[in-house]
PAZAPA-4460 file (N, C-alpha, C; in steps of 0.05 Angstrom, whole numbers, plus 32768, in hexadecimal, padded with zeros to 4 digits):
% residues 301
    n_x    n_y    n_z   ca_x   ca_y   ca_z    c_x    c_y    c_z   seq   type   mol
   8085   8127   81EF   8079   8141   81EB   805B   813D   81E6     1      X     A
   804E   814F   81F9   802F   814D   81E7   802E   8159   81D5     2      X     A
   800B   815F   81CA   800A   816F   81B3   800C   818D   81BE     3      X     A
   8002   819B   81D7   800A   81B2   81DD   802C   81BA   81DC     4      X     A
   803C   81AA   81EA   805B   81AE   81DE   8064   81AD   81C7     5      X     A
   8052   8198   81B3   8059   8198   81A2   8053   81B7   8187     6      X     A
   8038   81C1   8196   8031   81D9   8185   8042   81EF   818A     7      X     A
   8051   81F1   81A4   8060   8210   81B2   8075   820A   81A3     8      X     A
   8083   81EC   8197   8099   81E6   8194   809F   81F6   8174     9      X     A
   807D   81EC   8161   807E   81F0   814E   807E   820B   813D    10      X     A
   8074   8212   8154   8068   8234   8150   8083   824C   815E    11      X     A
   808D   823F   8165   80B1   8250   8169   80C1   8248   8155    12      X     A
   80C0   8229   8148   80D9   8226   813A   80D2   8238   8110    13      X     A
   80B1   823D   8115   80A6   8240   8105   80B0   826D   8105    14      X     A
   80A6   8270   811F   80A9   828C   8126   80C1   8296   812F    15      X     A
   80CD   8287   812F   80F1   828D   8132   80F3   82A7   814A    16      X     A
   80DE   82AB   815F   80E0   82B4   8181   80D0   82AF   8192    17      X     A
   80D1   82B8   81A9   80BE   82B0   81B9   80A6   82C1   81BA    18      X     A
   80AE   82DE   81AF   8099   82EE   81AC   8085   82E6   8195    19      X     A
   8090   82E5   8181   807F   82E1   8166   8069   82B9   8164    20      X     A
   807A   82AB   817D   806B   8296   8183   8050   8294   8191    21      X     A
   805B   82A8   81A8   8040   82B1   81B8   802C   82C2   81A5    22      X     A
   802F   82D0   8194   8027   82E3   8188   8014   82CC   8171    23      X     A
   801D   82B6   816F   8014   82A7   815E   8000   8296   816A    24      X     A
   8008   828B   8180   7FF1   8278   8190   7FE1   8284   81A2    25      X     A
   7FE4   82A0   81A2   7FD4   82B2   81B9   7FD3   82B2   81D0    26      X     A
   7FF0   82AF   81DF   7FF5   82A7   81F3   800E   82B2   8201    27      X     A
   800F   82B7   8213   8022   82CA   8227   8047   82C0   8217    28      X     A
   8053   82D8   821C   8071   82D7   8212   807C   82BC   822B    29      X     A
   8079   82C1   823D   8085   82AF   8257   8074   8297   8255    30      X     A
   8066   8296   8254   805B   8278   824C   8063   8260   8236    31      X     A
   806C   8272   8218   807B   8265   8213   809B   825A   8216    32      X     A
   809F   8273   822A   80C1   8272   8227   80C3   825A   823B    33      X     A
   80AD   8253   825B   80B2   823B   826A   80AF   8221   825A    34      X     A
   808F   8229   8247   808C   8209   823B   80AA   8203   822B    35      X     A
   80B2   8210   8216   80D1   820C   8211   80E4   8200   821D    36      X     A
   80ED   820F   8242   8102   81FF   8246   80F3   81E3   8255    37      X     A
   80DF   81E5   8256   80D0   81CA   8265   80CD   81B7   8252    38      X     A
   80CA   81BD   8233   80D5   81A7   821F   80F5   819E   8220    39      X     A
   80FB   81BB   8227   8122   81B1   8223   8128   81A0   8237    40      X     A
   8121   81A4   824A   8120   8191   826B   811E   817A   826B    41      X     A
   80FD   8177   8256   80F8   8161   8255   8107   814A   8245    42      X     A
   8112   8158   8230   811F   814A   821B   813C   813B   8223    43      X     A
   814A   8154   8238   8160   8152   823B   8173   815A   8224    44      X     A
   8161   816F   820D   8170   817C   81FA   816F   818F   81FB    45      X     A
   8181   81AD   81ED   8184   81BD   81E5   8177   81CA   81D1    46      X     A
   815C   81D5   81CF   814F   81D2   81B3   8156   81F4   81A3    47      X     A
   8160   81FD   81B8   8163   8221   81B1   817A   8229   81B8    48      X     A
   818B   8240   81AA   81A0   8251   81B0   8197   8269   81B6    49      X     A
   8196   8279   81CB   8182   828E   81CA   819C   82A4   81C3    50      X     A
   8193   82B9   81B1   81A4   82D6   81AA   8197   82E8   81A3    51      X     A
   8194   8306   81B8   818C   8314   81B5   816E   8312   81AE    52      X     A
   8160   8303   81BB   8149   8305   81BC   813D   82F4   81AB    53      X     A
   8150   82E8   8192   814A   82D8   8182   8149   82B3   8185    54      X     A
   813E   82A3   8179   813E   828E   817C   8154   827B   8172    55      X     A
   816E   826C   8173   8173   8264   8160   816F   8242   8158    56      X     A
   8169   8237   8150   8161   821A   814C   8175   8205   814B    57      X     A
   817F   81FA   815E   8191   81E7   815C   8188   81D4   8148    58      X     A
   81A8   81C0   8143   81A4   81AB   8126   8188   8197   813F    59      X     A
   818B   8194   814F   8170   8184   8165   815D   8186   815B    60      X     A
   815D   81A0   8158   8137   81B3   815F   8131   81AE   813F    61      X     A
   8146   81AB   812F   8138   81AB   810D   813A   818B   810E    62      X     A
   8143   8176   811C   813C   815D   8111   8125   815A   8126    63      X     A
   8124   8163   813F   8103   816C   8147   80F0   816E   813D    64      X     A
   80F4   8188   8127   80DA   819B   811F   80CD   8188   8108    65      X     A
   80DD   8176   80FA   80DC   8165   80DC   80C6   814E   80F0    66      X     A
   80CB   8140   8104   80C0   8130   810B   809F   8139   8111    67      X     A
   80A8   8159   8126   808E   8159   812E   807A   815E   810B    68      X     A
   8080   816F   80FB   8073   8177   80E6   8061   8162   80E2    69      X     A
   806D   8149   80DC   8067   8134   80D9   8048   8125   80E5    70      X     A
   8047   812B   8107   8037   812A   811A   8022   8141   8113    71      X     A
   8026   815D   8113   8011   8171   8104   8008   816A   80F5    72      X     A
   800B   815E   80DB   7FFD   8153   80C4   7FE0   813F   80D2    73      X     A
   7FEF   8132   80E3   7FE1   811E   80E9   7FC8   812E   80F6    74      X     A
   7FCF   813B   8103   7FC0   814B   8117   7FAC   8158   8105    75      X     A
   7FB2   8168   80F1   7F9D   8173   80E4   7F8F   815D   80D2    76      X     A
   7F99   814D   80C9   7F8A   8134   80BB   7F6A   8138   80D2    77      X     A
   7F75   8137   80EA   7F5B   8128   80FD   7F53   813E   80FB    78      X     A
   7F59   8154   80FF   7F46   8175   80FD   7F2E   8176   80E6    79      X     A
   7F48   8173   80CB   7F2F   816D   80B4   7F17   815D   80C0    80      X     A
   7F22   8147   80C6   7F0D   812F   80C0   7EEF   8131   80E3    81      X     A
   7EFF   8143   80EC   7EEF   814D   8102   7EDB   815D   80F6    82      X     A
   7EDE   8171   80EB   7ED2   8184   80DE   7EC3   817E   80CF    83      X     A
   7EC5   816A   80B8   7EB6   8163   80A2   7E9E   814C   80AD    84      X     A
   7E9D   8146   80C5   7E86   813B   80DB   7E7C   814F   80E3    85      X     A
   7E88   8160   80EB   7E7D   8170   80F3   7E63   817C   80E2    86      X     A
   7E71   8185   80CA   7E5C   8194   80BA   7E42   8183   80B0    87      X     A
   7E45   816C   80AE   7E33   815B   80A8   7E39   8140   809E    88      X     A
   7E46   813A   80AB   7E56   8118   809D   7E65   8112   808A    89      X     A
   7E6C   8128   807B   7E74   812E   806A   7E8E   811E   8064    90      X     A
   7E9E   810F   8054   7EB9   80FC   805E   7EC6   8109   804A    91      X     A
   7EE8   8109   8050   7EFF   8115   8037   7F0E   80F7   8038    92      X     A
   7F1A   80FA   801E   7F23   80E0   8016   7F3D   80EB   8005    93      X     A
   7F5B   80E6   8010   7F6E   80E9   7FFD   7F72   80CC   7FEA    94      X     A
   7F72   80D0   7FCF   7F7A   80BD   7FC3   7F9B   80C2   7FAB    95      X     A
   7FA5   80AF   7FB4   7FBF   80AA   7FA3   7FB6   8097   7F8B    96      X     A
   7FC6   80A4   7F7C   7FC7   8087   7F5A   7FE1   8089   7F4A    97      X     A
   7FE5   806D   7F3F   7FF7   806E   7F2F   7FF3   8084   7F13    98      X     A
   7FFE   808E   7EFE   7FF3   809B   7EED   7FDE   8084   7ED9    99      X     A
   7FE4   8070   7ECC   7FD5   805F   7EC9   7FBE   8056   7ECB   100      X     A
   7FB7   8052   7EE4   7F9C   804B   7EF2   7F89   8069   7EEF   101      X     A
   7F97   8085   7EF7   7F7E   8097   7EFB   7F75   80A6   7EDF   102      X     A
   7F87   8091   7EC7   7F7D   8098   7EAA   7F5D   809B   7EAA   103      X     A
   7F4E   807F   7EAA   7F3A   8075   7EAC   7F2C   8065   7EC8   104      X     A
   7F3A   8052   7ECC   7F2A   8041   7EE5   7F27   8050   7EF7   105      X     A
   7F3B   8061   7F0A   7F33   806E   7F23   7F23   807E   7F17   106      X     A
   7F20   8097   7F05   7F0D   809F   7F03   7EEA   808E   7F05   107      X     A
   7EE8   807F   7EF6   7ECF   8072   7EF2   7ECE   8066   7F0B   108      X     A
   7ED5   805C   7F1C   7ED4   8052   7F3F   7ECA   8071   7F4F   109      X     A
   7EDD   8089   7F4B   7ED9   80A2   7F5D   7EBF   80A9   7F4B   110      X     A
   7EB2   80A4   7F39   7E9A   80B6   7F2A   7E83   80A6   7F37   111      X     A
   7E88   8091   7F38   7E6E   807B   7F4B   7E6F   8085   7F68   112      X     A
   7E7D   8086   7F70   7E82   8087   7F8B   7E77   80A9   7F93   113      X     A
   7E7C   80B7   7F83   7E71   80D9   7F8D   7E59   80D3   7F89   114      X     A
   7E52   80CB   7F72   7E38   80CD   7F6A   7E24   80C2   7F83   115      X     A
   7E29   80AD   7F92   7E1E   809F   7FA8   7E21   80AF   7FC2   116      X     A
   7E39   80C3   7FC7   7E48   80D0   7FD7   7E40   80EC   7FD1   117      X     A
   7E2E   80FD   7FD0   7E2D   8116   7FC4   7E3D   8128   7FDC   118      X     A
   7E3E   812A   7FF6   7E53   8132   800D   7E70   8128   800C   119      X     A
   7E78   811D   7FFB   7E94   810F   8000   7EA0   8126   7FF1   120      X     A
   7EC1   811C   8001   7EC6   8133   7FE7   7EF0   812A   7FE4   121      X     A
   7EF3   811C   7FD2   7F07   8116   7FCC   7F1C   8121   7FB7   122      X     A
   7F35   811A   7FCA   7F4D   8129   7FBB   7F5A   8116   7FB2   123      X     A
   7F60   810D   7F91   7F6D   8109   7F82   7F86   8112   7F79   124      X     A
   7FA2   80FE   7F7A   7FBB   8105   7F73   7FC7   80F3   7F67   125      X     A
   7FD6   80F2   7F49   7FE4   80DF   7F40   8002   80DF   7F4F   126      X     A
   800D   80CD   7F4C   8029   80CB   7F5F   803C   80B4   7F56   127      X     A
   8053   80B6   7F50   805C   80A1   7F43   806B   8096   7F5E   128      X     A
   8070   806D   7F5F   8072   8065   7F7D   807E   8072   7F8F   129      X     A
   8093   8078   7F91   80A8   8085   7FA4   8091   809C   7FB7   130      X     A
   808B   80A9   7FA3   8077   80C7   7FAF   8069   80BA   7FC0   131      X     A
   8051   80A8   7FB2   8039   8094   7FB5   8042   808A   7FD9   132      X     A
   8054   8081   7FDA   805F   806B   7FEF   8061   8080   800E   133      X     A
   8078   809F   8003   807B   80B2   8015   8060   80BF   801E   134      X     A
   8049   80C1   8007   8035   80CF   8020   8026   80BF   8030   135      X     A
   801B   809F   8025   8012   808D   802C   8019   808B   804B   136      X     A
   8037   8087   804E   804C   8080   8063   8040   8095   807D   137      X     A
   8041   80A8   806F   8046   80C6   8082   802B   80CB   8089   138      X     A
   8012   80BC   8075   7FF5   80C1   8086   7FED   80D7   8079   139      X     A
   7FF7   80E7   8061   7FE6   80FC   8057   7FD5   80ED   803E   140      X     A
   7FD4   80D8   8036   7FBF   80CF   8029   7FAF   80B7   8032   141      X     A
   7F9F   80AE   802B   7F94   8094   803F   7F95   807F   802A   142      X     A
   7F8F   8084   8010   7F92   806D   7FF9   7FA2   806C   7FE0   143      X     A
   7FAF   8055   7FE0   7FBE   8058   7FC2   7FB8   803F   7FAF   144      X     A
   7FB6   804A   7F98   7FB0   8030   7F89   7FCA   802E   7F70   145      X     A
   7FDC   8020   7F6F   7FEB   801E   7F65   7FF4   8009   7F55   146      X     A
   8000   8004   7F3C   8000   7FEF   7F28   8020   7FEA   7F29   147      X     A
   803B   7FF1   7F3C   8047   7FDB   7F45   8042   7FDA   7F60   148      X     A
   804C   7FC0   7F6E   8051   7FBD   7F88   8064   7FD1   7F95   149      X     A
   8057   7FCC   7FB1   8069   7FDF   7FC1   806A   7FD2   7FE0   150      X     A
   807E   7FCE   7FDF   808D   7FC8   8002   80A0   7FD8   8015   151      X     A
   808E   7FE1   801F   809D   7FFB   802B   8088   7FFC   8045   152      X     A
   8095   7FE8   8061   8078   7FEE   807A   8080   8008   8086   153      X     A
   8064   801B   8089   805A   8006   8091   8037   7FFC   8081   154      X     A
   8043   8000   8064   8026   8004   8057   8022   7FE8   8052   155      X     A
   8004   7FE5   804E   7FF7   7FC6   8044   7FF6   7FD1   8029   156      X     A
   7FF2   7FB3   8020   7FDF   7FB4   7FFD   7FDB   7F9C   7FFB   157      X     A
   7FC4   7FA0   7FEA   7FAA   7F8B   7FDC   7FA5   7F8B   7FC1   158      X     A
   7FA4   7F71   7FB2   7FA2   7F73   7FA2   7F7F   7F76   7F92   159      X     A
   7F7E   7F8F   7F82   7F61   7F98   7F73   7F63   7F9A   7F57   160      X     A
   7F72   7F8A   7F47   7F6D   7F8B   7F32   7F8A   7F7E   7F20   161      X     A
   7F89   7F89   7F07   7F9E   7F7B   7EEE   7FA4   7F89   7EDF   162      X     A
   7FC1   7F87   7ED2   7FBE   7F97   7EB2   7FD0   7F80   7EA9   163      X     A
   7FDA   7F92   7E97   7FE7   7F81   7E7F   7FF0   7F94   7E68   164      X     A
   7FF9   7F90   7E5C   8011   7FA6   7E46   8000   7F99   7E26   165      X     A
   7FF9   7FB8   7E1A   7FEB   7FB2   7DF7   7FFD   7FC5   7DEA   166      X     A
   7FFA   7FC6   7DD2   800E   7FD1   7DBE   7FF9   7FE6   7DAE   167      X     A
   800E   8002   7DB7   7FF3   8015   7DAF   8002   801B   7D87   168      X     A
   7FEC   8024   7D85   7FF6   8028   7D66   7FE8   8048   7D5A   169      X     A
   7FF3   804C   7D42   7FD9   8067   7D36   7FC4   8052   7D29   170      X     A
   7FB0   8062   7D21   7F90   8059   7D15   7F9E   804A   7CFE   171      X     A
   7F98   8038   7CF2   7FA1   802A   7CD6   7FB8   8018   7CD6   172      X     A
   7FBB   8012   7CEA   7FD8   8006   7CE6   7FD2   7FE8   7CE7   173      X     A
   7FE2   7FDC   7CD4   7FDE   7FBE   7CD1   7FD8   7FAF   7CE6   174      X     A
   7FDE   7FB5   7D03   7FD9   7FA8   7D19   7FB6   7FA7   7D1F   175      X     A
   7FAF   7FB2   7D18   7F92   7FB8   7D1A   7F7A   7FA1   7D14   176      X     A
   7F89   7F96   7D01   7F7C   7F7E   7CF2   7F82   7F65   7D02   177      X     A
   7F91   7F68   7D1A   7F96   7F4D   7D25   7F81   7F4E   7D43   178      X     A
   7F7F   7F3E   7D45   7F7B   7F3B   7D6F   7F86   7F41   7D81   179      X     A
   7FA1   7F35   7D7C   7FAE   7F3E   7D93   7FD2   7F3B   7D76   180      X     A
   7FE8   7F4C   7D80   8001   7F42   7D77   800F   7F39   7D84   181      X     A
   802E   7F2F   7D7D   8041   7F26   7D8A   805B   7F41   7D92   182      X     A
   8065   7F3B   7D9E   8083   7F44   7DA7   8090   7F49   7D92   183      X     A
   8097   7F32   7D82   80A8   7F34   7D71   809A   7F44   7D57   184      X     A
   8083   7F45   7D4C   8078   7F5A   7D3C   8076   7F79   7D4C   185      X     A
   8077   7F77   7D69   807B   7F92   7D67   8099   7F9D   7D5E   186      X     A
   80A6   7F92   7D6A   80C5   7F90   7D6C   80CF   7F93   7D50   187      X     A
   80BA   7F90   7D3B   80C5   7F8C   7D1E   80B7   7FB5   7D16   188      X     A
   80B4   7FC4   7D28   80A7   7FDE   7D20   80A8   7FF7   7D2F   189      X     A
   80BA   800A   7D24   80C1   801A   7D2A   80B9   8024   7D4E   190      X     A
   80C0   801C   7D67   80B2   801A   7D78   80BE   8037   7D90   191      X     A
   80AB   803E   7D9C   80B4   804A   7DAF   80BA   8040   7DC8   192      X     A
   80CC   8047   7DD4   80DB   8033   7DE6   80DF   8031   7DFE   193      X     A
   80DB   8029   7E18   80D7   802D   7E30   80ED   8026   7E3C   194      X     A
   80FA   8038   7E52   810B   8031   7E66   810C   8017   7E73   195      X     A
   8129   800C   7E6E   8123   7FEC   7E77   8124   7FE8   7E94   196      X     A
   811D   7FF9   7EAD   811A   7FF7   7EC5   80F8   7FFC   7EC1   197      X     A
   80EB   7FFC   7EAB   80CC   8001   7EB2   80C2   7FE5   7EA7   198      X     A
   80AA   7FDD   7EB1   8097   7FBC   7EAD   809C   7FB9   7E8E   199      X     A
   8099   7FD3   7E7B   8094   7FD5   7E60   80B3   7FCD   7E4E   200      X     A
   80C8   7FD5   7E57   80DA   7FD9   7E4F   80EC   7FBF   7E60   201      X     A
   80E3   7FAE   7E7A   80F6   7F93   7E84   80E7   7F7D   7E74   202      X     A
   80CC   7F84   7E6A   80BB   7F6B   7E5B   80BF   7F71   7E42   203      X     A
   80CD   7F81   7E33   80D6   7F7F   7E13   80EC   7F6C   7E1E   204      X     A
   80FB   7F81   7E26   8122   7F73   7E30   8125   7F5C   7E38   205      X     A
   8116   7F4D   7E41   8111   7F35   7E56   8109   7F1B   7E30   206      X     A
   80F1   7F28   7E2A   80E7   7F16   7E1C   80EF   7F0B   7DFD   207      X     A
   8101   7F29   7DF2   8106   7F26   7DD9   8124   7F33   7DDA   208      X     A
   813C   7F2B   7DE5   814A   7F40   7DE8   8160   7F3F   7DD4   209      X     A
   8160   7F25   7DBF   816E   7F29   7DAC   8168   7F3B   7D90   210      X     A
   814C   7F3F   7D95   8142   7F4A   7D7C   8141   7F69   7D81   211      X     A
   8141   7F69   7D9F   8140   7F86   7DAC   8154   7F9C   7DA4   212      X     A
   816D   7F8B   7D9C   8188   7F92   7D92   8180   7FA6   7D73   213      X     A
   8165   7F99   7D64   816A   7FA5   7D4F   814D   7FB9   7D48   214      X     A
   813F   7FB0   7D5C   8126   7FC7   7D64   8130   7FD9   7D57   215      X     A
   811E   7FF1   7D42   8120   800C   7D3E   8110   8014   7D53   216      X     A
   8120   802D   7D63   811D   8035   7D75   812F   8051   7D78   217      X     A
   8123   806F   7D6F   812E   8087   7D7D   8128   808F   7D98   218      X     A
   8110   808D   7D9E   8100   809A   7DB7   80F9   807C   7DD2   219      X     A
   810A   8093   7DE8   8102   8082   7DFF   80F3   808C   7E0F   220      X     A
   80E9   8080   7E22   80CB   8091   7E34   80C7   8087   7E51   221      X     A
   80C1   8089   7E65   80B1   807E   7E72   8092   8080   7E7D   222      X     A
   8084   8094   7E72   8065   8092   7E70   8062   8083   7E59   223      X     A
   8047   8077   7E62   8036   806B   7E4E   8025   8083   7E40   224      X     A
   801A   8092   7E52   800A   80AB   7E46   8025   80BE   7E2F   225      X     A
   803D   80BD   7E39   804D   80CF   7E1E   8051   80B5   7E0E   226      X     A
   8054   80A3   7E0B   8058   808B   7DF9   803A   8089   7DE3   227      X     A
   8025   808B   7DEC   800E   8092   7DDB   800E   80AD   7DD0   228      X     A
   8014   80BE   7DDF   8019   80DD   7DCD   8030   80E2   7DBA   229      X     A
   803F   80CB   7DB4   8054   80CE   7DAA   8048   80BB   7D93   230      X     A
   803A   80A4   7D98   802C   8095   7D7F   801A   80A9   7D72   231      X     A
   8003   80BA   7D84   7FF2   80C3   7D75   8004   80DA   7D67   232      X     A
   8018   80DF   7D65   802C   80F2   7D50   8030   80E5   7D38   233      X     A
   8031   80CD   7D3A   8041   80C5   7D23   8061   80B6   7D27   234      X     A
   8069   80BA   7D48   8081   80AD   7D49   8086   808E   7D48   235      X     A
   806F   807E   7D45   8074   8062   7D46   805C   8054   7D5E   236      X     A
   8068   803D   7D64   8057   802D   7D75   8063   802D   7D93   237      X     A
   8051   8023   7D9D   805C   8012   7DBD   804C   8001   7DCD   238      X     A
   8060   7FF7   7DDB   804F   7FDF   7DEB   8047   7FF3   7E07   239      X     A
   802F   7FF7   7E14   8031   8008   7E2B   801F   7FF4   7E3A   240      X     A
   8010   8004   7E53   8001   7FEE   7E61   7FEC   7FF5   7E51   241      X     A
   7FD9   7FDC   7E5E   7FB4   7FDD   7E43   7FAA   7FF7   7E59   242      X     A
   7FAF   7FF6   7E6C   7F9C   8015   7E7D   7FA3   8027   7E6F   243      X     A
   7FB5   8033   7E72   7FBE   804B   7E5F   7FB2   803D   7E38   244      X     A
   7FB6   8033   7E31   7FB5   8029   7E10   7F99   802D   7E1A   245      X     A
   7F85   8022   7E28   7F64   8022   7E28   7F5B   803C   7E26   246      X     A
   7F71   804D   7E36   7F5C   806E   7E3E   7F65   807A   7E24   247      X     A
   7F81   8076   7E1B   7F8B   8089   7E04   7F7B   8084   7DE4   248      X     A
   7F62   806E   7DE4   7F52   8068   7DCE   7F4D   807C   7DBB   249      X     A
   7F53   808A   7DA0   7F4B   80A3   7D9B   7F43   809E   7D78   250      X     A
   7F40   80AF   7D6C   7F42   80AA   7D4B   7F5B   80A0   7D4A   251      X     A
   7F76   80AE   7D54   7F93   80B0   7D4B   7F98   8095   7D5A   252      X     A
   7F8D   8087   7D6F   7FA3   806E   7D71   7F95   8055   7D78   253      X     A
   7F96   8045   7D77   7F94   8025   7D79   7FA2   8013   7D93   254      X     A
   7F91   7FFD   7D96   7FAD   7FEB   7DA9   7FA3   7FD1   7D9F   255      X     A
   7FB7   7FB9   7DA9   7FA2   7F9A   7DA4   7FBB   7F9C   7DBB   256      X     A
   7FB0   7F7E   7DC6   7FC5   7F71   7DDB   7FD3   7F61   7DD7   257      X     A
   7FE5   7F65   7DE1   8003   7F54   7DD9   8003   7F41   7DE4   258      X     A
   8008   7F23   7DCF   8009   7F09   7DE6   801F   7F01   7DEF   259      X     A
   8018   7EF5   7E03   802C   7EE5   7E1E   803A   7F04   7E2D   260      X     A
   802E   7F19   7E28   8032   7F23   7E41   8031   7F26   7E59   261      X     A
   803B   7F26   7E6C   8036   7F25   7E84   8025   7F3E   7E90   262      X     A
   8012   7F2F   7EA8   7FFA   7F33   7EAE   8008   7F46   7ECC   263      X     A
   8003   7F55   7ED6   800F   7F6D   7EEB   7FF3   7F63   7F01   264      X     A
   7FFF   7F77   7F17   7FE1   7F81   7F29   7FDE   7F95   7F35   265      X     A
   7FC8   7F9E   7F3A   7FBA   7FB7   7F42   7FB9   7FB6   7F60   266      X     A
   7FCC   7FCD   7F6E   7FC9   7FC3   7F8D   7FC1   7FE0   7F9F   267      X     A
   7FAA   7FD9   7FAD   7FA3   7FF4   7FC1   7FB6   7FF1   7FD5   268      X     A
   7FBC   8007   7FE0   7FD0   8005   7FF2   7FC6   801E   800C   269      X     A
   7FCD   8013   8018   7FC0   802E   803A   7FD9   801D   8048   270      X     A
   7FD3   803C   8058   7FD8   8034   8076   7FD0   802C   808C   271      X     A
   7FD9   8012   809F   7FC4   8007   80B0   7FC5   801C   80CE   272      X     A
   7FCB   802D   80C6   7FD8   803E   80E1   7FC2   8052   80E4   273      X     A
   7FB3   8057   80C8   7F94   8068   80CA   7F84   8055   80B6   274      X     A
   7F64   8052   80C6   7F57   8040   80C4   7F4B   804A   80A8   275      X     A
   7F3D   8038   8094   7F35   8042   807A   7F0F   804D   808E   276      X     A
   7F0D   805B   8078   7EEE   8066   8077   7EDC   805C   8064   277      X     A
   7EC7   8056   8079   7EA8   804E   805A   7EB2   804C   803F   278      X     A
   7EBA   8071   803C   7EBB   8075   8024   7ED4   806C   8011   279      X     A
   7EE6   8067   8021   7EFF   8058   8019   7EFC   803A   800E   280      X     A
   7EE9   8031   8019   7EE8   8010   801A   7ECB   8015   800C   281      X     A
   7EB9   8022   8001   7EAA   8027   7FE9   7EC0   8025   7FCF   282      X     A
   7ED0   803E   7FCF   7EDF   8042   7FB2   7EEF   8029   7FAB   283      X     A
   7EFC   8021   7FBD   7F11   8001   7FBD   7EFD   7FEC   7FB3   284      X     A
   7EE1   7FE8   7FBF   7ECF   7FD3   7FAE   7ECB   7FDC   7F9C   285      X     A
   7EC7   7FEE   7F92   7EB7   7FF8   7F75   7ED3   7FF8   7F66   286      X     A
   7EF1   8002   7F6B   7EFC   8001   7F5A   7EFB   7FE4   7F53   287      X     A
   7F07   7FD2   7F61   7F03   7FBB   7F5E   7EE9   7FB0   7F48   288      X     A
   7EDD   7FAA   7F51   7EC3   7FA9   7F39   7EC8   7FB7   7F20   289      X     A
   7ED5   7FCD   7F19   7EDA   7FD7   7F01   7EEF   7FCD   7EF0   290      X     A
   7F0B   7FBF   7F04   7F15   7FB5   7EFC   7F18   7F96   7EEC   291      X     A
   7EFF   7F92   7EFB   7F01   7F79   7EF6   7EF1   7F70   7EE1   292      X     A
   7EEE   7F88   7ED4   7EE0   7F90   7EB7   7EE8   7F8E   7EA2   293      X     A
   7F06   7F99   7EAA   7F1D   7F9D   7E98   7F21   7F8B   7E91   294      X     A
   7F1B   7F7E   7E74   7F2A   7F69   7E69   7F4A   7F69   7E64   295      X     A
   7F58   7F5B   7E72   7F78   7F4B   7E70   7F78   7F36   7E57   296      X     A
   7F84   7F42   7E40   7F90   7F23   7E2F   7FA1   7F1D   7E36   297      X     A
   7F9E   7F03   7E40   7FB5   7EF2   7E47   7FBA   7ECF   7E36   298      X     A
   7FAF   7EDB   7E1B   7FB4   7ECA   7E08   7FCD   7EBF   7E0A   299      X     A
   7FD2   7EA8   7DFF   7FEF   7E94   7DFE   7FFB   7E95   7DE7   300      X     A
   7FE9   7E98   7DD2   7FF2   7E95   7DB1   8004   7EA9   7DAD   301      X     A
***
């Protein structure tokens, strides 16, 4: 199918006749009804039940219409990006993030980068992986920066950075006085508690799991951002990542870093199927550089 079959295809299954299709693309009733069976011809499928003047959509034409949708996206991607040359060079940039990362770092990377870019004009979206992976895949975003891995082609990733897991606390709490603590002193304090399919909650389970048994522990979570809003209440402590513990800094909470934690990575991820832009491979160096700011304790003691 070209893109002309592909628009008569989309604009009937969308307008449910042949009248209201033509009526839509501005174009003769009989013109669409040949391009139609000259798709069906072509296909050697059935894409319509015709009744009473009406259209009806075979199960074909809807595992059709899902694919082409798919192709439109794409299509208008290039429209935008036609257009925003057009007006004056102007570049759009979708960006994906873990919730994590667009606490603090991606911000401070996207604030350099406009500032240098006064025509750019970027759309920001947090996305937890699964989401992250499906628009990436499908070409409605061009970048993702994400803090776990992801293998799913046909996307790449690169590694731009580190974290590591600190133990957030309220203002005053005995932890404060140290450098960094251990596992097992957190483990000794009322803690808030992470799902053991998350980095936070397989690195307690993994590291201390007999003592884990006697953890005080009511509240389970999987944000780091509700795990700090639940410290700055008064509900206790937690181990979360230091990105989230860094941005959540306030009167009400604290962090030090926990030793012999394990050290994570920060991975951009695209698709090699649309090429990155200037402005893409600006924000990916600069995040980078910010990251690499971020102090990681990866003390042994």
């Amino acid at each position: 199918m070209n893109l002309r079959q592909i628009e008569v295809f989309r604009a009937t299954m969308l307008a449910g006749s042949v009248t209201d299709a033509a009526r839509l693309l501005h174009v003769s009733q009989p013109g669409i009804s040949r391009m139609l069976g000259h798709i069906e011809l072509q296909l050697g499928v059935r894409l319509f039940e015709r009744n009473k003047g009406r259209l009806q959509p075979t199960p074909e034409a809807h595992a059709l219409f899902a694919e082409v949708e798919q192709v439109y996206l794409g299509v208008n991607r290039i429209k935008e990006r036609a257009g925003s040359l057009r007006a004056g060079g102007g570049q759009t940039l979708r960006v994906l993030s873990s919730p994590s990362l667009v606490l603090e770092l991606l911000p401070n990377a996207i604030a350099s980068v406009v500032a240098d870019f006064p025509e750019a004009k970027l759309h920001v979206e947090s996305h937890l992986k699964r989401d992250m992976t499906r628009l990436l895949a499908r070409g409605e975003a061009d970048v993702g920066f994400s803090n776990l891995p992801i293998d799913h082609p046909p996307l790449v990733s690169e590694v731009v950075g580190q974290w590591t897991l600190s133990c957030v606390m309220p203002k005053g709490h005995r932890f404060e006085k140290a450098a960094s603590v251990s596992l097992r002193e957190v483990l000794g304090e009322t803690l808030i508690a992470f799902s053991p399919d998350t980095p936070q909650g397989l690195f307690v389970d993994m590291a201390l799991p007999e003592q884990l048994q006697t953890a005080r522990s009511q509240i389970e979570v999987r944000s780091g951002q509700v795990a700090c809003a639940l410290v700055a209440s008064g509900c206790g402590i937690a181990v979360v990542d230091n990105l989230t513990a860094r941005a959540w800094t306030s009167d009400k909470l604290s962090f030090r870093p926990i030793r012999r934690a394990p050290v994570h990575k920060i991975y951009r991820l695209r698709n090699p199927n649309f090429p990155s832009s200037a402005l893409e491979d600006e924000l990916v160096k600069r995040f980078r550089r910010l990251a690499a700011r971020q102090p990681v304790d990866t003390s042994r003691r």
